[in-house]
Structure formats: C-alpha cells, structure tokens
C-alpha positions as CSV (number, residue, x, y, z in Angstrom):
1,X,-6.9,-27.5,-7.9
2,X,-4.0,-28.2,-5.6
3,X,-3.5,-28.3,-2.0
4,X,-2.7,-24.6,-1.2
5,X,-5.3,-23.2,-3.6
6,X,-8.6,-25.5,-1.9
7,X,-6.3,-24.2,1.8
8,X,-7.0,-20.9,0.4
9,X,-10.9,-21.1,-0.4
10,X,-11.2,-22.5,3.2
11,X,-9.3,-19.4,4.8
12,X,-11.6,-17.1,2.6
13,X,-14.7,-19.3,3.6
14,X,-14.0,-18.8,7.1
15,X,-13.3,-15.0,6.6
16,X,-16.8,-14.7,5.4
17,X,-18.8,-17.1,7.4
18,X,-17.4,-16.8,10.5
19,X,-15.5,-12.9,10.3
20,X,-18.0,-11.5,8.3
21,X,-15.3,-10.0,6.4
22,X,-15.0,-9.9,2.5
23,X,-11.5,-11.1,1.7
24,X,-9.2,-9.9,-0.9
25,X,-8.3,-12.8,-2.0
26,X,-5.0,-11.6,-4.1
27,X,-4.0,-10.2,-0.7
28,X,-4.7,-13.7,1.1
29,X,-3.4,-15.7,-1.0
30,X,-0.4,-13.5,-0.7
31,X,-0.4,-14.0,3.1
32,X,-1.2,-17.4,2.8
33,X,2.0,-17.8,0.9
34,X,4.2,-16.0,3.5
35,X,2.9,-18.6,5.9
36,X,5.5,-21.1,4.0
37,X,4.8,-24.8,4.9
38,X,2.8,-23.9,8.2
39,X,0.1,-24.4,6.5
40,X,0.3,-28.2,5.5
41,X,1.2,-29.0,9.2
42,X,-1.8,-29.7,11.2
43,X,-0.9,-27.6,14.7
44,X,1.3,-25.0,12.8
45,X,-1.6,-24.1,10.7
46,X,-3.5,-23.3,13.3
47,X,-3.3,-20.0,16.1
48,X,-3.7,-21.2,19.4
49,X,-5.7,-18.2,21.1
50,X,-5.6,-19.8,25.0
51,X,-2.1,-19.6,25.0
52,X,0.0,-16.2,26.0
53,X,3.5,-18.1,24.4
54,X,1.4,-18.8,21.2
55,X,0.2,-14.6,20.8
56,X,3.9,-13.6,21.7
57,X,5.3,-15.8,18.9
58,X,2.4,-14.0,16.3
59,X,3.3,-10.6,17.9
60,X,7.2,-11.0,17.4
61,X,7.9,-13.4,14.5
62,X,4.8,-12.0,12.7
63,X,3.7,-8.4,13.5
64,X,7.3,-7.0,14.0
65,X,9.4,-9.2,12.4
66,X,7.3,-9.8,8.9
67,X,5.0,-6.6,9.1
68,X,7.8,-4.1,10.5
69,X,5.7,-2.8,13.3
70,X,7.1,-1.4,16.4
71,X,6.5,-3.2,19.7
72,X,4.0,-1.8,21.7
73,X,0.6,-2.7,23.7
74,X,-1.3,-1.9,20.2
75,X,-0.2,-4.9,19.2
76,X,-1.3,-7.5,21.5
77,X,-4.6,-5.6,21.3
78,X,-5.1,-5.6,17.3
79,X,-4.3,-9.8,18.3
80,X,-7.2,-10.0,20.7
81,X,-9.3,-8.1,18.2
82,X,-8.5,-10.6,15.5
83,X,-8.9,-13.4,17.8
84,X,-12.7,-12.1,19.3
85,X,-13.7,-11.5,14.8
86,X,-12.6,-15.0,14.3
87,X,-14.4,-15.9,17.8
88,X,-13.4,-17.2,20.5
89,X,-15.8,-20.5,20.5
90,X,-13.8,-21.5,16.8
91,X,-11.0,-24.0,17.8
92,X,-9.8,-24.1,14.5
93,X,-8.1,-20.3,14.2
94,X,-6.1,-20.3,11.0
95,X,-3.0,-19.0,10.7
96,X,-3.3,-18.0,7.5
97,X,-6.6,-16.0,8.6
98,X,-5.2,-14.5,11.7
99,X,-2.6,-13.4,9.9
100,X,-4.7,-11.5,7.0
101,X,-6.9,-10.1,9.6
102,X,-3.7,-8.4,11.8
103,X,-2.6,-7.3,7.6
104,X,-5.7,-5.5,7.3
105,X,-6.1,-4.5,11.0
106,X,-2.3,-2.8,10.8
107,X,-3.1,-1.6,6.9
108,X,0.5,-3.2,6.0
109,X,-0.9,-4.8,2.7
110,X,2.0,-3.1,0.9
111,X,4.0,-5.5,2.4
112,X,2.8,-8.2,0.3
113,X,3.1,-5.6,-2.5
C-alpha cells in the first residue's frame, strides 16, 4: 500500500471516528487527489481552524476557485460547520477531510465526476 492510499484510510478513519460521517471513499480519494502534494507536507496537510487567513485561503482557492461556488456569507458558514463536525478540540484538521466535508456540505461531488 503506498503513501497516499494508507493517507487515505486515515482521512476516512477520522471521518468516521471523529465526524461520524460514512465516507464515500471513491469520492475522497477523489478529493484527496485534488489536494496534489499538500498532503505529504506536514503543515499543508493540515487546516488551521484558529486562523481567519487560513479559512479565507479554503473559502477562495478551494470553495470558489476548485468547487465554482459564488462568494457569499454561506460559505464561511458551511467552513465553520465543517470545522465544529471535525471538532474544534482536534488539532490535526485534515485537509483532505475538510475538504470532502465542504464537497458534500455544498453537494458539488460532480466536480470530481
């Protein structure tokens, strides 16, 4: 199993344990994916939550740059919502996760059609 694949049985670990969600794991791996060499990088794999700069840059490089949403204050709330699932005691928010979570929260999965 390489690298990417045992990153992607974490991410759908955490989305059970500790999101109570039951991941599609074709559509995370997907994601996962999109999140190019992020993942491998120890701070760029994860989503700091504490910091404002940190949501804008998922709200503008991901939500309406990748997902084609349209700016708006729905999208700094579906971040909060994904950041209080994954909880806000977890340090360790992965991207990867986040990033399914605001997939399914915005129902763009066609996007990773």
């Amino acid at each position: 199993m390489g690298k990417r694949d045992e990153l992607i049985a974490k991410y759908a670990e955490d989305l059970k344990d500790k999101c109570g969600m039951d991941p599609d794991v074709d559509l995370l791996t997907k994601v996962t994916i999109g999140c190019g060499p992020a993942i491998y990088d120890a701070d760029a794999a994860t989503v700091a939550a504490s910091q404002e700069s940190e949501l804008e840059t998922v709200k503008n490089n991901f939500l309406i740059k990748k997902l084609g949403l349209t700016d708006g204050p729905e999208l700094m709330e579906g971040i909060n919502k994904a950041m209080e699932t994954y909880g806000m005691s977890e340090r360790n928010k992965y991207r990867a996760v986040v990033y399914y979570m605001l997939t399914k929260h915005f129902g763009k999965e066609a996007v990773y059609g």
